[in-house]
C-alpha positions in Angstrom: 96.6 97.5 112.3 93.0 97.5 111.2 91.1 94.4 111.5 87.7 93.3 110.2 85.5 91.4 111.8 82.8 89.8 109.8 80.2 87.7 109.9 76.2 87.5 109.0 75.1 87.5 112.5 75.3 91.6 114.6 75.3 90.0 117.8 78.0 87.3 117.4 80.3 90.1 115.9 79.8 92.5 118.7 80.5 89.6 121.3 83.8 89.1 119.6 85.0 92.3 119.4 84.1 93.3 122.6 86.1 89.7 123.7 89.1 91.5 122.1 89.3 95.6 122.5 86.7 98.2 124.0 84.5 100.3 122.0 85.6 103.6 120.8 82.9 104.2 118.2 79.7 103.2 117.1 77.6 104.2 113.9 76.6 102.1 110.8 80.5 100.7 111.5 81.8 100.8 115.0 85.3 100.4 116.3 86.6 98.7 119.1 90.4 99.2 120.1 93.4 97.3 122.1 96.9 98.1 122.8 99.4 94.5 122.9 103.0 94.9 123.6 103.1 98.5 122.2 101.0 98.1 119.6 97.7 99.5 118.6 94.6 97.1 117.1 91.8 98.4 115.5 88.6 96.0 114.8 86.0 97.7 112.7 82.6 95.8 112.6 80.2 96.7 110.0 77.3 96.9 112.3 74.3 97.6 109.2 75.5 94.5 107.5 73.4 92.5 106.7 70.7 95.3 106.7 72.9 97.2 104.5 75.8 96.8 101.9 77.7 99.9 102.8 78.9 99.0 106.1 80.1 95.6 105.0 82.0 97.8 101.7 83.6 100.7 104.5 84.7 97.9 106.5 86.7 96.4 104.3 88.2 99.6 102.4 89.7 99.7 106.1 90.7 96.6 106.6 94.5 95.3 106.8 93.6 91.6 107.8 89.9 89.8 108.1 88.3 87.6 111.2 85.3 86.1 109.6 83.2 84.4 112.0 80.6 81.5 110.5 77.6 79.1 112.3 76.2 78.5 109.0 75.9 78.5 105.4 73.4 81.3 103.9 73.4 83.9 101.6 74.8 86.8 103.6 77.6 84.2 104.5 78.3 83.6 100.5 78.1 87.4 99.9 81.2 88.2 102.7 83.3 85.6 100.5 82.0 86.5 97.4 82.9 90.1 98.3 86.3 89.4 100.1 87.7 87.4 97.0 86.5 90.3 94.2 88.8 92.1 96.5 91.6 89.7 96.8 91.3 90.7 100.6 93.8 87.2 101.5 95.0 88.2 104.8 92.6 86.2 107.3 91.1 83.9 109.6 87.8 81.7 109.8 86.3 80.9 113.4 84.2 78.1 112.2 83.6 74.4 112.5 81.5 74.5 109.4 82.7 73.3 105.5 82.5 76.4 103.4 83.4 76.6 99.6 86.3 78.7 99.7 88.3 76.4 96.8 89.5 78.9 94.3 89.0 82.0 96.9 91.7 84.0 98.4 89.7 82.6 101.6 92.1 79.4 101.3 94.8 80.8 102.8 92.9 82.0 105.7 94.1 80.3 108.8 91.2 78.3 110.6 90.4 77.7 114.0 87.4 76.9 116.3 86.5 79.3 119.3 86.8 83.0 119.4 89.2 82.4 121.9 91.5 81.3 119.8 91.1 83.8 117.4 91.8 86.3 119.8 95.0 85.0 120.8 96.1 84.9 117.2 95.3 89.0 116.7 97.2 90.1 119.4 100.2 88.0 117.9 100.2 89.2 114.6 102.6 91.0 113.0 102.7 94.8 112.5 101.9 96.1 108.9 104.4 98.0 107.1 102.9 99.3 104.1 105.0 99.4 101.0 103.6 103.0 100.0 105.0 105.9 102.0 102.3 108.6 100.4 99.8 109.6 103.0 96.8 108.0 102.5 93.9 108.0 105.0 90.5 107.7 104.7 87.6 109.8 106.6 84.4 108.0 107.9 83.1 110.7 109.9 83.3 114.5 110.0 81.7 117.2 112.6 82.0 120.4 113.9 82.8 120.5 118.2 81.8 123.2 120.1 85.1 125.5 121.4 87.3 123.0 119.2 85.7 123.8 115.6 86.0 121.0 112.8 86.8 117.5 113.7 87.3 114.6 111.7 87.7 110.9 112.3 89.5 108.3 110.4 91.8 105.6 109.5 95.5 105.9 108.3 96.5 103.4 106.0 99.4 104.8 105.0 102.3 107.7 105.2 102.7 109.8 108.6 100.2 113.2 109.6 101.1 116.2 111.2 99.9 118.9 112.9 100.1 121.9 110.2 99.9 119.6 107.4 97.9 120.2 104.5 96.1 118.2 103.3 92.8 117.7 100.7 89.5 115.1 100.8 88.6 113.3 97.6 86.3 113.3 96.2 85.0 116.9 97.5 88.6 118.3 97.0 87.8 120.3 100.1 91.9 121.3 101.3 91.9 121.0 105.0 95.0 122.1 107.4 95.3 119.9 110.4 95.8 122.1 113.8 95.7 118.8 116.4 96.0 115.2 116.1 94.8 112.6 119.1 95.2 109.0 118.8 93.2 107.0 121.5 92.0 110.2 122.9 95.6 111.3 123.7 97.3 114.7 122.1 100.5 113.9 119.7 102.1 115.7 117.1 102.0 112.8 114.2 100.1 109.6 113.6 101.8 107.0 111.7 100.2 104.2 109.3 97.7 101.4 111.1 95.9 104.5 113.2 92.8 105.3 114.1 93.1 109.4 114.2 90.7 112.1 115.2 92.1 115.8 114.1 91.0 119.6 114.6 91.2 121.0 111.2 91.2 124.6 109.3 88.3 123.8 106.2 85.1 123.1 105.4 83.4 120.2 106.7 83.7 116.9 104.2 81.7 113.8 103.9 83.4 110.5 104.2 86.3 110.2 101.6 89.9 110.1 101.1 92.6 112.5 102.6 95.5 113.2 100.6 98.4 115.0 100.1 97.7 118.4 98.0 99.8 116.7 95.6 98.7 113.3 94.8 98.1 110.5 92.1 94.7 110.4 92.0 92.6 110.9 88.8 88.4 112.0 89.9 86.5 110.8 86.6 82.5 109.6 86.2 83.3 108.4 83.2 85.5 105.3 83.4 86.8 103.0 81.1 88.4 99.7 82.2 87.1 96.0 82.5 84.3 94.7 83.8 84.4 91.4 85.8 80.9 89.6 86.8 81.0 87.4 90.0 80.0 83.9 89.3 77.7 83.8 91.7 76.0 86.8 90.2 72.9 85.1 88.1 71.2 88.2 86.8 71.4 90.2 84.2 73.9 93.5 84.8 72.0 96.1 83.3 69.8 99.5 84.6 71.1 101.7 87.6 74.1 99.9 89.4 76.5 101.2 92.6 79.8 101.7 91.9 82.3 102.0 95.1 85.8 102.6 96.5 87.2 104.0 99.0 84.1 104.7 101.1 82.8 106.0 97.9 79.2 104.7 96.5 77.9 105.8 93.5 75.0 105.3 91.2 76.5 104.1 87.8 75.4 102.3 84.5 77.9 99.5 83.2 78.4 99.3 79.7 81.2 96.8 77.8 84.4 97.9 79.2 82.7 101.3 80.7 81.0 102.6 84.3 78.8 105.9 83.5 78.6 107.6 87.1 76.3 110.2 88.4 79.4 112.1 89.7 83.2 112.0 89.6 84.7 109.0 92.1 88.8 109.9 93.3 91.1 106.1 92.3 94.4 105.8 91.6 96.4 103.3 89.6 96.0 99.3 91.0 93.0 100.2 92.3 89.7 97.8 92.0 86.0 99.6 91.9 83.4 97.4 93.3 79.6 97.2 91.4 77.0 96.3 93.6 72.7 96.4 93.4 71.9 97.0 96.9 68.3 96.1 96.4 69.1 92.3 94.6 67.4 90.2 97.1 69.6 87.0 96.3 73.7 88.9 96.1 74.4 92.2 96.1 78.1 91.9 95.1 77.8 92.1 91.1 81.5 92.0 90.0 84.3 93.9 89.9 85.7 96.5 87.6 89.0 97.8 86.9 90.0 101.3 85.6 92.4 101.7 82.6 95.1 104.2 83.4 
């Protein structure tokens, strides 16, 4: 399982995660892992947030179930809600003693409670995700080449099972890749099954961050998109010169028209799935709306 841990303060979210698992990986999103009665949790922590929106966006692309940690009431608090309900992300908790306006929000089912403590109690009881979709589906944050071992690449499986020899292709890049050795949590194993945290030596050219696939797969790679547009509420300016468009740990520059995203190159979705616009450099939200692709 793959858990996000947000809030608008670095140091509180490192404290918490480091309460729960032990580090595994830090970058402009770190990891921290623990084993419970068999099973395998993964907190991701978008550690450039509030610096930076693309942490907070990778973070949750990953993310099975949130922890959001609040003190107080700001901007960069509004933004994680803002952001979590364009994204119907409604599998949660709140560590907070403080009222927030989550009426409306798939924040009110969160459960609440009032001491990281608690929280962490509540994690290592949770149930295991068993995703409905069987495809592989997995997505790459990092990719680099290992002396003596040759390519590596790091990621998180949200779905189907890996195996050595498999192979496989990254979206957007459509770089094919063939997988010669999996680890999970530094350990050699043949497969890696769905809620894993996977490193693998590959045959291929390095990719950037993306999503790895089956050769075969249901996804359509456009930069022209027609769909419909949602603004946030909370979103008081006009939507209009260069946006972001992202998904999947893909963020591109875009224009929105009525019922249209023009994009400075092709993003990789699939049916279902929601693209996230954003202005990165909007002082006030950075979280514009949400659009969804016809099929």
């Amino acid at each position: 399982m793959f858990i996000a841990v947000l809030s608008d303060n670095p140091e509180s979210r490192e404290k918490f995660c480091k309460l729960v698992g032990k580090e595994t990986g830090k970058g402009d999103i770190s990891f921290y892992t623990t084993s419970f009665q068999g099973r395998i949790i993964t907190l991701i922590e978008p550690s450039l947030y509030p610096q930076k929106i693309q942490p907070l966006l990778y973070t949750l692309s990953m993310a099975d179930y949130v922890v959001l940690e609040v003190d107080q009431l700001n901007q960069y608090v509004g933004e994680l809600i803002v952001s979590l309900d364009l994204l119907h992300k409604d599998k949660g908790m709140i560590i907070s003693s403080v009222p927030l306006p989550l009426k409306g929000t798939v924040l009110e089912k969160y459960e609440k409670v009032e001491t990281p403590e608690a929280a962490k109690e509540k994690i290592l009881a949770l149930p295991a995700e068993v995703p409905a979709d069987t495809s592989t589906f997995g997505l790459i944050d990092s990719a680099f080449a290992v002396k003596s071992v040759g390519n590596v690449a790091l990621g998180a499986l949200k779905s189907g099972t890996i195996r050595k020899h498999d192979k496989l292709t990254v979206l957007p890049e459509k770089k094919d890749v063939e997988i010669r050795s999996i680890q999970v949590q530094d350990k050699d194993t043949e497969e890696a099954g769905p809620g894993t945290r996977f490193g693998i030596a590959f045959k291929g050219e390095l990719p950037e961050r993306g999503i790895l696939v089956p050769l075969a797969h249901g996804f359509e790679l456009k930069d022209d998109m027609n769909g419909t547009f949602m603004k946030s509420p909370f979103y008081r300016d006009e939507v209009r010169g260069k946006m972001h468009a992202y998904l999947n740990l893909q963020f591109v520059s875009t224009n929105v028209n009525e019922g249209e995203l023009k994009m400075e190159k092709p993003i990789a979705f699939r049916k279902g799935d929601l693209v996230l616009v954003c202005d990165p450099s909007n002082p006030k939200l950075r979280v514009v709306g949400v659009f969804t692709p016809t099929w």
